[in-house]
N, C-alpha and C positions, 0 to 999 in steps of 0.2 A: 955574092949570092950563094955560091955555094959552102961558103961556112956557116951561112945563116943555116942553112937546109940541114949541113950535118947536126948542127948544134941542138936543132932543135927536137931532129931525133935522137940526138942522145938523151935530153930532156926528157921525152916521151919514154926511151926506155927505163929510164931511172925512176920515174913515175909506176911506171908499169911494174919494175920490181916489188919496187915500196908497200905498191897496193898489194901483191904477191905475196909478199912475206907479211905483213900487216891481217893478209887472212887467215895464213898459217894458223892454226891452235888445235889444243889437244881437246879429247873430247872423251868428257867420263861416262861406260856405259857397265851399267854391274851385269853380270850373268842371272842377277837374282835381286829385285831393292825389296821383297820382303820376307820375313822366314819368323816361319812358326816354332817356338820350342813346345810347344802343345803343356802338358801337363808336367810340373818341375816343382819338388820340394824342397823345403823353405830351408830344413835341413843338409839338405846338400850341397849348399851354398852358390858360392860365383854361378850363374848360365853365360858363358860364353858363345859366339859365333863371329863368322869371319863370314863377310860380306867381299866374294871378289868380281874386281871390275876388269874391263880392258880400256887402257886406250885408242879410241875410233877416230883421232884425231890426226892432223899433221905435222904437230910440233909436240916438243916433251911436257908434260905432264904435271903440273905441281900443283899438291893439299896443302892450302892456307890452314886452315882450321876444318874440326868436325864438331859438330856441338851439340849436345844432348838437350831430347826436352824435359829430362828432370834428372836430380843427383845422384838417382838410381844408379843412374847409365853410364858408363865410364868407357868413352870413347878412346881407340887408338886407329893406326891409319900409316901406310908407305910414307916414311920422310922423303924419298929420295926420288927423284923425278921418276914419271912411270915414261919409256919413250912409246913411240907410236908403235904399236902392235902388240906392245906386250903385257904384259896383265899387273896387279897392285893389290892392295887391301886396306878394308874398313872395316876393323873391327870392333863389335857391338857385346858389351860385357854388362851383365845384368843383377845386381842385389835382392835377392828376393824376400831378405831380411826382415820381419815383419811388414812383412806388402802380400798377404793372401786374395788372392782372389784372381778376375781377370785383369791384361794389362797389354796397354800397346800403345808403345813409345819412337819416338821419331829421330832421326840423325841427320843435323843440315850438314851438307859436305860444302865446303866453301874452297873454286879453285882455281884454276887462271885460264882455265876453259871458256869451252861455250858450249852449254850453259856454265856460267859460273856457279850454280849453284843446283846444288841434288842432295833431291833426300833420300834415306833409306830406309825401311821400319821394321820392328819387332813386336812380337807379342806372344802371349803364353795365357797359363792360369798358375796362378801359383797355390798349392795345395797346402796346407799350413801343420805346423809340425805340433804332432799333440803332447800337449802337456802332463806332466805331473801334477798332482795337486798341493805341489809346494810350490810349483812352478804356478800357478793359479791363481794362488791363495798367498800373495807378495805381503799382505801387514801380519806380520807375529805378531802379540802382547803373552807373554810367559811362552804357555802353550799352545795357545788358542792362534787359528791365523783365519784371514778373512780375506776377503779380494776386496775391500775397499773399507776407509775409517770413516764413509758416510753412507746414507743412505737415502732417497729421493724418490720422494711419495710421488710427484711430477706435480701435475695441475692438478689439483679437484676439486671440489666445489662442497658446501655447508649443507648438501642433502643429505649426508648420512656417513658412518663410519668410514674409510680405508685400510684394506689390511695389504699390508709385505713382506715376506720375508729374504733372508740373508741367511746363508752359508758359513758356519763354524764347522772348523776342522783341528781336531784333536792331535798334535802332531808330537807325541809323547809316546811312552811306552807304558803310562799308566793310565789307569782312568782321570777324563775330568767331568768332577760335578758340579753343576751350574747354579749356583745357588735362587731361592727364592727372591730375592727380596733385588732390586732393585731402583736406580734415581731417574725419575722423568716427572714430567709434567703429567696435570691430572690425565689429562684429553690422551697421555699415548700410556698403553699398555703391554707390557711383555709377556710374553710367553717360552719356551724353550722345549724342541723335537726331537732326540728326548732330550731330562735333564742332564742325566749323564753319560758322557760318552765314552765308550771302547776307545782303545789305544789305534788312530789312523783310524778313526770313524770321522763322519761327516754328520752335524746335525744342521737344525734350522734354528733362528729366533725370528719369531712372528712380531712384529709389530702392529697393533691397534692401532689408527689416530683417527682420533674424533675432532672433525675441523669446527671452532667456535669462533664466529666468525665476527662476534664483536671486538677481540682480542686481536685476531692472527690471520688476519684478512692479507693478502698479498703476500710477500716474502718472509718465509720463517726457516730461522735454521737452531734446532734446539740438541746442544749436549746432553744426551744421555749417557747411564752407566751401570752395568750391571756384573757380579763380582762370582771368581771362579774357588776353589778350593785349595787354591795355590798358595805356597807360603808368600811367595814375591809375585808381583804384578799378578793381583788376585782382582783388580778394580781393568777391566774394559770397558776403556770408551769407544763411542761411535758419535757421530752426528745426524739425526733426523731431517731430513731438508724438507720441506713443501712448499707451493705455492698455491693461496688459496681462493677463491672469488666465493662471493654469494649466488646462493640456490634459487633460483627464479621457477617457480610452477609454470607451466604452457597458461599462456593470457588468449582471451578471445580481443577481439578488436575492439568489443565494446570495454571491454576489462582495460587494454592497453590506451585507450583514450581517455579511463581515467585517474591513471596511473600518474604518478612524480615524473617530472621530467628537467632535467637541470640542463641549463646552458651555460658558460663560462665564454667574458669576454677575454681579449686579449692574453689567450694562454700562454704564447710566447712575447716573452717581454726584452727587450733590449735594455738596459743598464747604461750601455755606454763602457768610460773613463772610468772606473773609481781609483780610487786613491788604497792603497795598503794601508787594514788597520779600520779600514773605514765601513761603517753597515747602512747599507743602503735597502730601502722597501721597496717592493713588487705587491700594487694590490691586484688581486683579481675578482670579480665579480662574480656571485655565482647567483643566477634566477632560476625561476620555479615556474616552467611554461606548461606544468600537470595541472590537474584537478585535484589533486591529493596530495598532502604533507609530504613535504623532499626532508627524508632524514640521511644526515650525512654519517657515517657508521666511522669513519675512519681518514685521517690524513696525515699522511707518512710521506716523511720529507729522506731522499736518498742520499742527504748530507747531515751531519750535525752545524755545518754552516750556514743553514738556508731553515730558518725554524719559521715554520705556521704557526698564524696565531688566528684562529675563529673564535669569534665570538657567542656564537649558539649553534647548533646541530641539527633545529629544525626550522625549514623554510616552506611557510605558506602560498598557497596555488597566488602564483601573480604578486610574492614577493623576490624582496632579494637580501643577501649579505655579503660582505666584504673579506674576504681572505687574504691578509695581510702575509707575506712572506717577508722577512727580514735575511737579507743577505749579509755575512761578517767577513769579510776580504783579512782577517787579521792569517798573517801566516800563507796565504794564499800569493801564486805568480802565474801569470799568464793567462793565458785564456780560459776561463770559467762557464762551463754547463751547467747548472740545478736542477731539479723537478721536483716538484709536490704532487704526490698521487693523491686523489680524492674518490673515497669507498661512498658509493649510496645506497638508496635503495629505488633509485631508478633502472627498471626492469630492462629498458634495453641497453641504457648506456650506464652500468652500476660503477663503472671504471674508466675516470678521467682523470688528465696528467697538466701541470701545467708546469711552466717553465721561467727559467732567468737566463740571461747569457752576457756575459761582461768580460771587459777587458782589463786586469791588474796594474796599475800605473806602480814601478818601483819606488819606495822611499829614498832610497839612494841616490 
């Protein structure tokens, strides 16, 4: 009996230890988890700071990882155990490299504590470093430099003209003169602020455009070019971008009731299987639920793979027609998206999209 008794308090001690040491752990607490570096420029590179902790714990201390929440942040941190009482670091290193503005980033600390895991954060503004206007103005052609080879009229609509302009910068030591004459489309017209510029002058070219909306409804993106006095690279190009919808005037109710009104069935259409090489049809329907002539202005397929073919442009109140899309799988693998956009002159809805989607079976 009495071996039993002792044994079992030894048992119970050894338990007791277990549990003892099993609670033992370190315990990360920083003197500081956030720090402002307030206002830091862009030019002066790395912002660093050191985040120090102590260990509050009862056993030693170890940093698995710290991990940043963007690539900004380039974490370091004590390899080496921290023991109980004594202090460590997490340090917090900051790029502020083209990142102007406000910003405030986080550090997971991951470690054999309890908690195992803490975070700690930073944040600032970053003040941006000013440029030159070579530094600005990154496209040269000869002498001329510009801050971009295009130009993006954005959304507009066939109410009325748009004007834009863009920055030329003379980056020479002599003059440059801008000649009269240059290549666009009828709808856009040039201008130049002035024509010739002082050596490290900055002028403007104005662009016109007149949206014609039977033409250049939707997505346009037109080359233009207009030419300097330069022996070499005397022809600057640029590119015009727009997107453009039709002009609708304010409808009364009674106006808008008797207005076009188009409906399309099954805009998105499943395909299926096709086979490589193979063209497969997508019809869609399009009805005329107005009182008035639904004339379709425009339909513009965002493939040369996926061609519309309509057969007429105007659809009578309470008829309908067929819009035939032919899908050509030649050349094509995998998974296939299309769309046919369709321009009207239905006043609320003038802008409707309709669809294919197919899967390419390999020839091989």
């Amino acid at each position: 009996m009495s071996y039993i008794i002792k044994y079992t308090f030894f048992s119970l001690f050894l338990f007791s230890v277990n549990l003892l040491l099993a609670q033992e752990k370190g315990r990360l607490e920083f003197l500081e988890r956030e720090y402002d570096f307030g206002e830091i420029q862009e030019e002066d590179g790395l912002a660093i700071h050191e985040f120090e902790f102590e260990n509050k714990g009862t056993a030693p201390l170890v940093i698995s990882n710290v991990r940043a929440s963007c690539g900004c942040t380039t974490p370091g941190w004590s390899k080496e155990p921290v023991m109980p009482g004594e202090r460590g670091f997490v340090k917090a290193q900051y790029n502020p490299r083209n990142r102007p503005g406000n910003f405030r980033k986080s550090l997971t600390i991951t470690t054999n504590g309890d908690p195992a895991v803490v975070n700690a954060f930073i944040q600032g503004k970053v003040i941006p470093k000013v440029k030159s206007l070579e530094e600005q103005m990154t496209v040269k052609v000869g002498n001329a430099r510009f801050k971009n080879r295009s130009v993006n009229m954005g959304r507009i609509t066939t109410e009325k003209p748009v004007e834009k302009s863009f920055d030329i910068y003379n980056d020479s030591k002599d003059s440059l003169v801008i000649l009269e004459s240059y290549d666009a489309p009828d709808f856009i017209k040039l201008t130049f602020e002035p024509q010739v510029l002082a050596p490290k002058q900055v002028g403007k070219v104005v662009i016109d455009y007149n949206p014609v909306y039977k033409d250049n409804l939707g997505y346009n993106n037109h080359g233009i070019q207009f030419y300097t006095n330069e022996a070499n690279a005397a022809a600057k190009k640029i590119n015009v971008i727009a997107t453009i919808s039709e002009y609708f005037a304010p409808l009364s109710d009674a106006e808008l009731a008797k207005a076009p009104k188009m409906a399309i069935t099954d805009r998105l259409q499943d395909l299926g299987r096709v086979s490589e090489g193979s063209k497969t049809i997508a019809e869609f329907v399009l009805t005329n639920h107005g009182q008035s002539a639904l004339e379709i202005r425009k339909v513009k397929s965002n493939c040369a793979c996926f061609v519309a073919d309509l057969p007429k442009t105007e659809i009578k109140p309470g008829k309908s027609v067929t819009l035939k899309g032919t899908f050509d799988a030649t050349g094509r693998k995998g998974n296939q998206n299309k769309s046919i956009t369709i321009y009207s002159n239905d006043p609320k809805d003038p802008m409707q999209v309709v669809s294919i989607k197919a899967s390419i079976l390999s020839s091989n």
